[in-house]
C-alpha positions as CSV (number, residue, x, y, z in Angstrom):
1,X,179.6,68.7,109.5
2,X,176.8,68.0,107.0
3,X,173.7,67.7,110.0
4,X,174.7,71.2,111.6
5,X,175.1,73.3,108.4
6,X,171.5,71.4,106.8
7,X,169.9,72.4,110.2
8,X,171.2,75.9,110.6
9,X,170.2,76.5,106.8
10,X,166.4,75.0,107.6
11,X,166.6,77.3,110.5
12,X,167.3,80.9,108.6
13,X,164.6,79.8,106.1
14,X,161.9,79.5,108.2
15,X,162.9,82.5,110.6
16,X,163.8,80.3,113.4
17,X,166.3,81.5,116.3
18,X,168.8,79.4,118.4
19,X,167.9,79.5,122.1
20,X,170.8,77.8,123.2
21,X,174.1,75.9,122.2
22,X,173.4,72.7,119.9
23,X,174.2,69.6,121.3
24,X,175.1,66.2,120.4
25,X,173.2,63.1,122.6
26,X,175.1,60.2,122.1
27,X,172.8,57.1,122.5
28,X,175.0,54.3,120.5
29,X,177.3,51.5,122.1
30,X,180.4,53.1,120.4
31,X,182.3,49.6,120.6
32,X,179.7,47.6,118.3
33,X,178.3,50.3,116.4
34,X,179.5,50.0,112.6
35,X,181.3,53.5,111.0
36,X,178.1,54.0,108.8
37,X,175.8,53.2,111.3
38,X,174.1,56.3,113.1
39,X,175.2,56.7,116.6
40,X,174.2,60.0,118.0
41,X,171.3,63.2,117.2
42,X,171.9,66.9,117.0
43,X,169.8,69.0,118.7
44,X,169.0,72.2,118.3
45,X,166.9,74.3,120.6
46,X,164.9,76.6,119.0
């Protein structure tokens, strides 16, 4: 997926290191949220 691969690659460039897993936090109502409408982050603890 295109948001994990642009933060990983921000992540090596700037000397950062992953504490823990990712993790998506779903905060959309999934029934009326349209396909290209966001619906969730990815974190990443660093």
């Amino acid at each position: 997926m295109h948001a994990y691969d642009t933060v990983a690659q921000w992540m090596t460039r700037n000397d950062k290191k992953l504490l823990l897993g990712c993790r998506e936090v779903y905060w959309a109502d999934w029934v009326n949220t349209a396909d290209d409408q966001p619906a969730f982050d990815v974190a990443y603890p660093f």
